[in-house]
N, CA, C and O atoms as a CHARMM CRD file, in Angstrom:
* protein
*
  284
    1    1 UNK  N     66.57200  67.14500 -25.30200 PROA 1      0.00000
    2    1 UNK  CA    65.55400  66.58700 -24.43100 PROA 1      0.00000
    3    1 UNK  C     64.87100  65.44600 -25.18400 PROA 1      0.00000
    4    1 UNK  O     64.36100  65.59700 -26.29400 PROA 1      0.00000
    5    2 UNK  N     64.89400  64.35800 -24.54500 PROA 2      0.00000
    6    2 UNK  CA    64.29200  63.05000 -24.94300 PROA 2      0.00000
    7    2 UNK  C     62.79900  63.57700 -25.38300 PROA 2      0.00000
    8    2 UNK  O     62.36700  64.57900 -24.81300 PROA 2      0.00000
    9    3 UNK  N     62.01200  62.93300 -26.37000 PROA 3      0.00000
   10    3 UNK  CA    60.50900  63.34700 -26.67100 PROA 3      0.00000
   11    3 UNK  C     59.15800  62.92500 -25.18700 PROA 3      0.00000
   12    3 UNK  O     59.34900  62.15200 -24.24800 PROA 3      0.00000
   13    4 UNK  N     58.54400  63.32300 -25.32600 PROA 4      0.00000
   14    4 UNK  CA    57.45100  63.72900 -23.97100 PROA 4      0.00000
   15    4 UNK  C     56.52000  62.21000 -24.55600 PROA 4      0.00000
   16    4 UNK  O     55.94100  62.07300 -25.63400 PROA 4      0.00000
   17    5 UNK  N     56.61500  61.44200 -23.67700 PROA 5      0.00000
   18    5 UNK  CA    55.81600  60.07900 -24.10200 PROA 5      0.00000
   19    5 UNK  C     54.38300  60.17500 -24.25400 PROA 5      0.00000
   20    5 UNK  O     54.02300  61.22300 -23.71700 PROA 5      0.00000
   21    6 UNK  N     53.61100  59.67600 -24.64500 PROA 6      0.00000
   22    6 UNK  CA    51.92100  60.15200 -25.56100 PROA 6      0.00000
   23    6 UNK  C     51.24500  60.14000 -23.93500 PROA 6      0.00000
   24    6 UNK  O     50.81100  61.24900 -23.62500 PROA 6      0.00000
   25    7 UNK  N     51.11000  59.21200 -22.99900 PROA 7      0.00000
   26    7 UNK  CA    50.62200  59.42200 -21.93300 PROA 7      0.00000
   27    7 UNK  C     51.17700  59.66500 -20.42600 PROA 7      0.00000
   28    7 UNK  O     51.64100  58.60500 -20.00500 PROA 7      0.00000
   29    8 UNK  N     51.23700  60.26700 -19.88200 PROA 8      0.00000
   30    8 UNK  CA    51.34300  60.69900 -18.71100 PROA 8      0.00000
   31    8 UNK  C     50.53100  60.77600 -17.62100 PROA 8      0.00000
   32    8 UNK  O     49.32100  60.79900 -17.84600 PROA 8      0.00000
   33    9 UNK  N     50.77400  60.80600 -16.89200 PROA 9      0.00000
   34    9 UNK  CA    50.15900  61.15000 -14.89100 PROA 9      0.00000
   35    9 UNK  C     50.02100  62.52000 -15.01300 PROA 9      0.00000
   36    9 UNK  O     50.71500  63.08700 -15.85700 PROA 9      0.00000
   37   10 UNK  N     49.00000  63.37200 -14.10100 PROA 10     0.00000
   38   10 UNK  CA    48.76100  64.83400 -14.17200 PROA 10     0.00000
   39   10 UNK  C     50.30400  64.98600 -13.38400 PROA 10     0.00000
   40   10 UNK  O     50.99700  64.19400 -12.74500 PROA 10     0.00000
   41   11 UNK  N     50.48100  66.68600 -13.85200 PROA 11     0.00000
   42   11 UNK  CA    52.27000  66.87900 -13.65500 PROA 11     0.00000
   43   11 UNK  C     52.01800  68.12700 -12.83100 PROA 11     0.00000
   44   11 UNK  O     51.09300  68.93700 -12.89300 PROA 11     0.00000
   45   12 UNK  N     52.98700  68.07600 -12.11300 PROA 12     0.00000
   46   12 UNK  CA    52.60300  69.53000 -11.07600 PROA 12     0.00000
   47   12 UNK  C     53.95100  69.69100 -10.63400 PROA 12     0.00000
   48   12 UNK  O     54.59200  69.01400  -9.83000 PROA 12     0.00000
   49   13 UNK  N     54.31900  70.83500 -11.38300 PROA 13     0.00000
   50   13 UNK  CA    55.67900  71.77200 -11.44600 PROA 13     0.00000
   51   13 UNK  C     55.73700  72.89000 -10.21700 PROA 13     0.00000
   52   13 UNK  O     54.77800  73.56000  -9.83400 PROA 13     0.00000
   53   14 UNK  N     56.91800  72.92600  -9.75800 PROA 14     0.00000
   54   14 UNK  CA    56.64900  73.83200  -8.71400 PROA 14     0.00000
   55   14 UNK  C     58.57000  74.61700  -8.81900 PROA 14     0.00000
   56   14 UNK  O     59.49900  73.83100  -8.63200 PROA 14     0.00000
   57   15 UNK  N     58.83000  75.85300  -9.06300 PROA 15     0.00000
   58   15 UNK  CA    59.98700  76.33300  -9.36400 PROA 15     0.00000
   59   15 UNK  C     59.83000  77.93000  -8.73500 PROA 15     0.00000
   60   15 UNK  O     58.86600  78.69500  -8.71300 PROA 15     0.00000
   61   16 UNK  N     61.17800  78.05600  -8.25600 PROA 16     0.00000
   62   16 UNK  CA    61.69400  79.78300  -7.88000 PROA 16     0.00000
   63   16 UNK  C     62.26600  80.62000  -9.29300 PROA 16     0.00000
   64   16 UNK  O     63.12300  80.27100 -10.10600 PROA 16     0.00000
   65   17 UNK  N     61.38400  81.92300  -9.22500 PROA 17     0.00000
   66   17 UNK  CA    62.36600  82.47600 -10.10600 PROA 17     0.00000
   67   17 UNK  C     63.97200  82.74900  -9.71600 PROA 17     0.00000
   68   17 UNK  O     64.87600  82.54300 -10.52500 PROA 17     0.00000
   69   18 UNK  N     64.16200  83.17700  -8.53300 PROA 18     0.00000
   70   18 UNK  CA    65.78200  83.07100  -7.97600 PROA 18     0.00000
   71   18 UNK  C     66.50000  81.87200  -7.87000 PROA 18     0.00000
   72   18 UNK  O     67.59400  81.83300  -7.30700 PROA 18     0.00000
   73   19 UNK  N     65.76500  80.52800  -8.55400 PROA 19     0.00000
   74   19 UNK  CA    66.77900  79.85500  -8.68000 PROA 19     0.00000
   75   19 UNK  C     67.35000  79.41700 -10.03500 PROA 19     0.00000
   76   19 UNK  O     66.69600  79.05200 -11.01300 PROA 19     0.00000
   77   20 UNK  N     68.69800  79.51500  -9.92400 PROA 20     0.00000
   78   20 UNK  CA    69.66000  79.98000 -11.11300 PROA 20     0.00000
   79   20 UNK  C     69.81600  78.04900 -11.81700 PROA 20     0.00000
   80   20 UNK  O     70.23900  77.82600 -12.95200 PROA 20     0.00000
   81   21 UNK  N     69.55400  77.38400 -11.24000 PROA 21     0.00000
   82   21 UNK  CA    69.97900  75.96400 -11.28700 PROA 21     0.00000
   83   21 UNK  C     69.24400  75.28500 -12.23100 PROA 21     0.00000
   84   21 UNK  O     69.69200  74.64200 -13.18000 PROA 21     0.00000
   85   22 UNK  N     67.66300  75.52300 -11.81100 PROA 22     0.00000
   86   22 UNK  CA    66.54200  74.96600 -12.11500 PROA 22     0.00000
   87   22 UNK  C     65.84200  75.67800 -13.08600 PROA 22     0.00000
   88   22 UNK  O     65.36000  74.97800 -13.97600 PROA 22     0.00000
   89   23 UNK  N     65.58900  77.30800 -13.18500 PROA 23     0.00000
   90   23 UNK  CA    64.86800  78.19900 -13.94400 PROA 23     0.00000
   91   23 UNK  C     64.55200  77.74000 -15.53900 PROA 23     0.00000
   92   23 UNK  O     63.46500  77.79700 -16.11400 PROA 23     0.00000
   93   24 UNK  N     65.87700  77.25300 -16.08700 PROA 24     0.00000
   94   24 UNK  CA    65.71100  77.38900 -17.46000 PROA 24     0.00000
   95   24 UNK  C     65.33000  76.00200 -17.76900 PROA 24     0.00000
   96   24 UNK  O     64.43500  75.81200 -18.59300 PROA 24     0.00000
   97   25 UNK  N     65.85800  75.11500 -17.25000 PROA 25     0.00000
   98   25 UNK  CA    65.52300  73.70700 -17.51200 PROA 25     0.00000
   99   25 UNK  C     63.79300  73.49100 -17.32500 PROA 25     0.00000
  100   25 UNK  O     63.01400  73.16600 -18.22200 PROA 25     0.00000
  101   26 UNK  N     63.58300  73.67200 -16.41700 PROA 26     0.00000
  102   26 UNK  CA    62.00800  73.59900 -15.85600 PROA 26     0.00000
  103   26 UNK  C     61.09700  74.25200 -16.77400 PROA 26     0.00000
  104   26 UNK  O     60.03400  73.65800 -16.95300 PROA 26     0.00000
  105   27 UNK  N     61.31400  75.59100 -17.53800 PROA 27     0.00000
  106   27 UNK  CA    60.55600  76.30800 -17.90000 PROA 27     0.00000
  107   27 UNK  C     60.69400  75.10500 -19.45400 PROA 27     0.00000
  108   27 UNK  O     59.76600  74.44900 -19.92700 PROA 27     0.00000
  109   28 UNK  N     62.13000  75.14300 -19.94100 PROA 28     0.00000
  110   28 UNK  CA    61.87200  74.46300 -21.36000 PROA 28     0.00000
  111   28 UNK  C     61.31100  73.13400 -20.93200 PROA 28     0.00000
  112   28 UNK  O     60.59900  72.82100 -21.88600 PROA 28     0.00000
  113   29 UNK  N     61.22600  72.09300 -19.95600 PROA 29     0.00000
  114   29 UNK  CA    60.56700  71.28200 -20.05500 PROA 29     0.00000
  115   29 UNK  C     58.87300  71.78500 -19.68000 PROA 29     0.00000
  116   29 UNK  O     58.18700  70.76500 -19.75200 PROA 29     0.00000
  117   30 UNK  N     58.23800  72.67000 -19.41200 PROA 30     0.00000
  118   30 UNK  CA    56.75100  72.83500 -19.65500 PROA 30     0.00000
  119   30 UNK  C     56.26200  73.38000 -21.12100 PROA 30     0.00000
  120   30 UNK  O     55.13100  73.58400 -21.56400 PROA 30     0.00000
  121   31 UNK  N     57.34800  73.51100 -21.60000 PROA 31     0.00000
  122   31 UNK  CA    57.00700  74.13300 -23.06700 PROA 31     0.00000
  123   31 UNK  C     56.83000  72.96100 -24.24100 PROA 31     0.00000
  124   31 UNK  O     56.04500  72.80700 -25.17700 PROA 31     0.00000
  125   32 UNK  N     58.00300  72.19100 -23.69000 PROA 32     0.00000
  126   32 UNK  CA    57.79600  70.71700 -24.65700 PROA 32     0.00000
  127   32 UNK  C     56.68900  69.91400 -23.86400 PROA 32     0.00000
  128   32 UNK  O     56.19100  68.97700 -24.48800 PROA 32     0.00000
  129   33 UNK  N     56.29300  70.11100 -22.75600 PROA 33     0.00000
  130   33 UNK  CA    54.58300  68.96700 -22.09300 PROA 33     0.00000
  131   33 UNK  C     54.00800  69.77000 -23.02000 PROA 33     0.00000
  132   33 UNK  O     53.49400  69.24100 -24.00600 PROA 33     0.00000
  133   34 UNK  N     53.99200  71.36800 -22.84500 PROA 34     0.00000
  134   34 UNK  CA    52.80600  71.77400 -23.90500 PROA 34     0.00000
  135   34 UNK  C     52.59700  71.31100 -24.86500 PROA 34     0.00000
  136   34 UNK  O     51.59800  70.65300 -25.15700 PROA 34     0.00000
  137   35 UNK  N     53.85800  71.67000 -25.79200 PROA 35     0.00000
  138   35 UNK  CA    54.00100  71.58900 -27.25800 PROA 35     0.00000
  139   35 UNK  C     53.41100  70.00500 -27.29500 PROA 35     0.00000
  140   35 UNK  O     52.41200  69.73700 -27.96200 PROA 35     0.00000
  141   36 UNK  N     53.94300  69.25300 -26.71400 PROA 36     0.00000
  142   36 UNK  CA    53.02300  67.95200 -26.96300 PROA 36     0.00000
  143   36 UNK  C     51.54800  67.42900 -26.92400 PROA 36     0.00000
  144   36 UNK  O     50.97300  66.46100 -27.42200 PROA 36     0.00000
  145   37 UNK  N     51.18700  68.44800 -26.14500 PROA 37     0.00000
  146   37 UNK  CA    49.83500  68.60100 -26.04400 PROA 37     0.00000
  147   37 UNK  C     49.24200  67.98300 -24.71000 PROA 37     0.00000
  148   37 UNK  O     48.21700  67.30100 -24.71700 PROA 37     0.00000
  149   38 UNK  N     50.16500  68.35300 -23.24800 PROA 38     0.00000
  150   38 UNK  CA    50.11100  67.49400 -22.71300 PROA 38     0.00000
  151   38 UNK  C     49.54700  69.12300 -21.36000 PROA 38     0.00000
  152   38 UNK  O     49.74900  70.31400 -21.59600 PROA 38     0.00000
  153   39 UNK  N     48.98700  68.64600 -20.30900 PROA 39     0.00000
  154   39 UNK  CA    48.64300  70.19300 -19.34700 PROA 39     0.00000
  155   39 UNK  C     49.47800  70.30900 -18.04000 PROA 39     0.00000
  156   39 UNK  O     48.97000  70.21300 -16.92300 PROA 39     0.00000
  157   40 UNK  N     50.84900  70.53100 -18.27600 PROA 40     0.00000
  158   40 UNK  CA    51.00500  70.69000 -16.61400 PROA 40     0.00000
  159   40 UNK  C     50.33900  71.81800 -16.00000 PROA 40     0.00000
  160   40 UNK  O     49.86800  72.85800 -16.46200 PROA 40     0.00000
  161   41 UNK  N     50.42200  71.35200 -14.87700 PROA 41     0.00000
  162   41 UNK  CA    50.08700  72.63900 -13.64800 PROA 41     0.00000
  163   41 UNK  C     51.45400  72.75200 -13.37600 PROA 41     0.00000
  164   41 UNK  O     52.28400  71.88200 -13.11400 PROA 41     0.00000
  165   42 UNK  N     51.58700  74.40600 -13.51800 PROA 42     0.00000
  166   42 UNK  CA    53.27500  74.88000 -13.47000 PROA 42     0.00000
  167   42 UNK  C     52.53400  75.72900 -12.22100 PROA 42     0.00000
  168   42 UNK  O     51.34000  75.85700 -11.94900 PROA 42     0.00000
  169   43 UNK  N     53.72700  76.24700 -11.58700 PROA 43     0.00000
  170   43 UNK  CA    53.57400  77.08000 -10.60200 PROA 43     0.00000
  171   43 UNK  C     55.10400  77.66100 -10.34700 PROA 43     0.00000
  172   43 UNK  O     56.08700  77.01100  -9.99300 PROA 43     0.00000
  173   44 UNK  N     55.01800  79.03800 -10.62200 PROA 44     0.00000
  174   44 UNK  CA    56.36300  79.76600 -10.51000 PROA 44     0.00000
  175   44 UNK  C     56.31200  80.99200  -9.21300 PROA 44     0.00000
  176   44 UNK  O     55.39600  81.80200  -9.06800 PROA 44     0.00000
  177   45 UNK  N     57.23000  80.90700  -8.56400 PROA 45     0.00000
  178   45 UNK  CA    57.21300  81.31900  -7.13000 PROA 45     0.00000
  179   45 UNK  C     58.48200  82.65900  -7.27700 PROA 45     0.00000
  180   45 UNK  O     59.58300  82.43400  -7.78000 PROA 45     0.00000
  181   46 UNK  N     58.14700  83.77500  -6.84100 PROA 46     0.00000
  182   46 UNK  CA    58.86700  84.68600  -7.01000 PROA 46     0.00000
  183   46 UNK  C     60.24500  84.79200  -6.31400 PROA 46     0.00000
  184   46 UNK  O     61.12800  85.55000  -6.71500 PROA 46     0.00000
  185   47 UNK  N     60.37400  83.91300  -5.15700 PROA 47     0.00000
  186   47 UNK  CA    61.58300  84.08300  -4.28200 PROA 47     0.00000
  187   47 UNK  C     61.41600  82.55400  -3.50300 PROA 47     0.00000
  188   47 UNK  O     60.30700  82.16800  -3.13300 PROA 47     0.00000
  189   48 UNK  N     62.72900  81.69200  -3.29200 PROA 48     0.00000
  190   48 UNK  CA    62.49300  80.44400  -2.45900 PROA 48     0.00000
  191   48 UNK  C     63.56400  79.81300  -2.89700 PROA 48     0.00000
  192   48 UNK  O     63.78900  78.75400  -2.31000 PROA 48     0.00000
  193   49 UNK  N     64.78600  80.30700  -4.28500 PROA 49     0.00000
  194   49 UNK  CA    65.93700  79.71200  -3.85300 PROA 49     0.00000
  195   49 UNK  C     66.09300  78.19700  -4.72100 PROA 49     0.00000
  196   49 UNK  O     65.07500  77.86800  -5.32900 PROA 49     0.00000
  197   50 UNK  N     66.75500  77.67700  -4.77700 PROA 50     0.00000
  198   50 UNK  CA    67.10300  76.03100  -4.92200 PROA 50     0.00000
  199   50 UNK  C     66.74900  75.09700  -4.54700 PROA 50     0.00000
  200   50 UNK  O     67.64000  74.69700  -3.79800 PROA 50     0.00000
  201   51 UNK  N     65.76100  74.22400  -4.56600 PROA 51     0.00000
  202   51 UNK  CA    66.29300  73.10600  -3.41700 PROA 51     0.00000
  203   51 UNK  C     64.83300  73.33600  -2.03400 PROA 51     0.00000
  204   51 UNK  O     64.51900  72.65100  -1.06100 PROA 51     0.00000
  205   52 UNK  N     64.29600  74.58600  -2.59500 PROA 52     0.00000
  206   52 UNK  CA    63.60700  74.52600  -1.11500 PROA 52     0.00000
  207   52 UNK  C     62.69100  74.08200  -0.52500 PROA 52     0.00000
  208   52 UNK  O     62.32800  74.55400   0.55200 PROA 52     0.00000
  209   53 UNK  N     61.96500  72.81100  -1.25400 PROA 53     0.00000
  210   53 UNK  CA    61.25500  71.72300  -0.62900 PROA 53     0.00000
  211   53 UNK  C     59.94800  72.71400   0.72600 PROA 53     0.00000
  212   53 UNK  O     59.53600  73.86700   0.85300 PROA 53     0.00000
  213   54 UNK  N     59.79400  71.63300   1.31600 PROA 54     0.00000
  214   54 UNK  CA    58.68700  72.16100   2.52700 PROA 54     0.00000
  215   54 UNK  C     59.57700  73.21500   3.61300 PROA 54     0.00000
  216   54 UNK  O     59.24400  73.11100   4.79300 PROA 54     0.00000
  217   55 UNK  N     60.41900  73.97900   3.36700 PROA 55     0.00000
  218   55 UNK  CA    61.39500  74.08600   3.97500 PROA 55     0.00000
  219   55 UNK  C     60.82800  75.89600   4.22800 PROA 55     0.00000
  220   55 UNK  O     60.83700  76.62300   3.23500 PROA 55     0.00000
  221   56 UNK  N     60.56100  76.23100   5.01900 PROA 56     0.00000
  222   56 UNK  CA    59.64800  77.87700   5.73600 PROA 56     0.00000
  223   56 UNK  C     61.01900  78.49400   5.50400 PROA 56     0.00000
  224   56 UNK  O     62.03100  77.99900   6.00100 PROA 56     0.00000
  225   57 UNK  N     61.03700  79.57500   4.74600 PROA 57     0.00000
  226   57 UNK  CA    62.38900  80.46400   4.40100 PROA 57     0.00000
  227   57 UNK  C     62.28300  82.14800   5.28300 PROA 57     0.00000
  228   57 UNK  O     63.27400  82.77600   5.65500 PROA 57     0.00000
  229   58 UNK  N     61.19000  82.49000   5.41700 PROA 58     0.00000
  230   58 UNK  CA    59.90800  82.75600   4.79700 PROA 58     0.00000
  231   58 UNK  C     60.12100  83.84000   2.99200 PROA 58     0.00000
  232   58 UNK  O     60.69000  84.88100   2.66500 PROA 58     0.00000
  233   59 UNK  N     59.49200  83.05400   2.47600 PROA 59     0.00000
  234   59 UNK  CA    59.54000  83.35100   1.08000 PROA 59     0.00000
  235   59 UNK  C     57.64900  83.27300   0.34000 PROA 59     0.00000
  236   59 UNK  O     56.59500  83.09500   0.95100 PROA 59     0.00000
  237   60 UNK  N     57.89000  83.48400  -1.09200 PROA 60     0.00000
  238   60 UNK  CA    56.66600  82.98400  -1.70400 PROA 60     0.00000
  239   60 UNK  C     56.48800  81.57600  -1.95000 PROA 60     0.00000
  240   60 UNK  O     55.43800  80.93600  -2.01300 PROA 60     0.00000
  241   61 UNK  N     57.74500  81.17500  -2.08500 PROA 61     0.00000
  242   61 UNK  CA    57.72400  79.86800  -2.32800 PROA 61     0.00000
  243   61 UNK  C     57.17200  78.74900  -1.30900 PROA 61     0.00000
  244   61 UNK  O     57.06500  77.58600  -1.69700 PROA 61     0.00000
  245   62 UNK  N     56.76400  79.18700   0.22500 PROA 62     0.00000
  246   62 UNK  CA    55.72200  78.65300   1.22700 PROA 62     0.00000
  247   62 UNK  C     55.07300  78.29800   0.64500 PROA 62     0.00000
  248   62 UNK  O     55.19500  77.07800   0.75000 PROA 62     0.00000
  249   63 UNK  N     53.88900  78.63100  -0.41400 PROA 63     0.00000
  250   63 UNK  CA    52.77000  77.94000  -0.58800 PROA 63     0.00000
  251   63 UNK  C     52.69000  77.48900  -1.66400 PROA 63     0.00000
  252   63 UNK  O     51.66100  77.72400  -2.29800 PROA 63     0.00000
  253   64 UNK  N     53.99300  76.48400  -2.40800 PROA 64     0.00000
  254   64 UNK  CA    53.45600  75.72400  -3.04600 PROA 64     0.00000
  255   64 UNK  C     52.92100  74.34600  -2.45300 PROA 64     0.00000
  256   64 UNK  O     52.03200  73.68100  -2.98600 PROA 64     0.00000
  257   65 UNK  N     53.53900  74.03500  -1.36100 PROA 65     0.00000
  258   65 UNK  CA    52.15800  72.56500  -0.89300 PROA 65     0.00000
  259   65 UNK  C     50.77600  72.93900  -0.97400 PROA 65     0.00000
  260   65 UNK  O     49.99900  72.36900  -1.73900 PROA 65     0.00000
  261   66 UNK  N     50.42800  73.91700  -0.17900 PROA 66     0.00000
  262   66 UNK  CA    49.13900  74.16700  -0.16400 PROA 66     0.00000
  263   66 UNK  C     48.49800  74.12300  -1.32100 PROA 66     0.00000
  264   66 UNK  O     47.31500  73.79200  -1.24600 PROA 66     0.00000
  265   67 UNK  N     48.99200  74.39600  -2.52500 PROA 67     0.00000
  266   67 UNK  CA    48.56200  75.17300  -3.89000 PROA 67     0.00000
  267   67 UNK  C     48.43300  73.21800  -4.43100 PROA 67     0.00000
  268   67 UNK  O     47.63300  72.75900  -5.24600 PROA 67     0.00000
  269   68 UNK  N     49.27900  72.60600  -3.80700 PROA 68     0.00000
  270   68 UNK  CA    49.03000  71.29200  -4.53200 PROA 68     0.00000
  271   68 UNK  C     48.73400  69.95000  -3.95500 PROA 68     0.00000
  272   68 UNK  O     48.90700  68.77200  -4.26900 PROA 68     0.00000
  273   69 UNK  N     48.14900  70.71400  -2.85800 PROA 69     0.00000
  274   69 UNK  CA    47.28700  69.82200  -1.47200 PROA 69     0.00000
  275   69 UNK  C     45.79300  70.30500  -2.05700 PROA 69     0.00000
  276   69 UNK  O     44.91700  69.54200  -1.64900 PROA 69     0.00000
  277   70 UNK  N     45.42100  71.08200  -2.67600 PROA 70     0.00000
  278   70 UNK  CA    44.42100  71.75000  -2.71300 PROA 70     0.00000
  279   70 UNK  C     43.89900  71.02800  -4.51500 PROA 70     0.00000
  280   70 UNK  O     42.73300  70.88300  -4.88200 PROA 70     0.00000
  281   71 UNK  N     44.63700  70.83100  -5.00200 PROA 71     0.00000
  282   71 UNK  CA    44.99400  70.25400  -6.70800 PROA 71     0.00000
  283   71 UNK  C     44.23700  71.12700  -7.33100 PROA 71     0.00000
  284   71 UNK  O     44.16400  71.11500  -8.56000 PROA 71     0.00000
């Protein structure tokens, strides 16, 4: 992973634990924002799959807009 540049835009992560694609990548990239000293807002959703955007499954993963309409 390329190094985490000194400044950034606030970051707002939004990931399924059931998805097999995204899980591990996502998690090691909030560990290196940390380690840099940097704050995402992570948000990990228990069920919602790959890919699932604004997309009503019905799952947990529904309310991540709200969660980041709300900031």
């Amino acid at each position: 992973m390329p190094p985490i540049p000194a400044k950034l835009p606030p970051i707002f992560t939004v990931w399924a634990q059931d998805d097999e694609i995204a899980r591990t990548p996502i998690v090691k990239f909030c560990k290196a924002l940390v380690a840099s000293g940097a704050r995402p807002e992570a948000h990990m959703y228990q069920a919602g799959g790959h890919g699932f955007g604004l997309k009503e499954q019905p799952t947990t993963s529904d309310k991540w807009a709200a969660e980041f309409i709300k900031g």
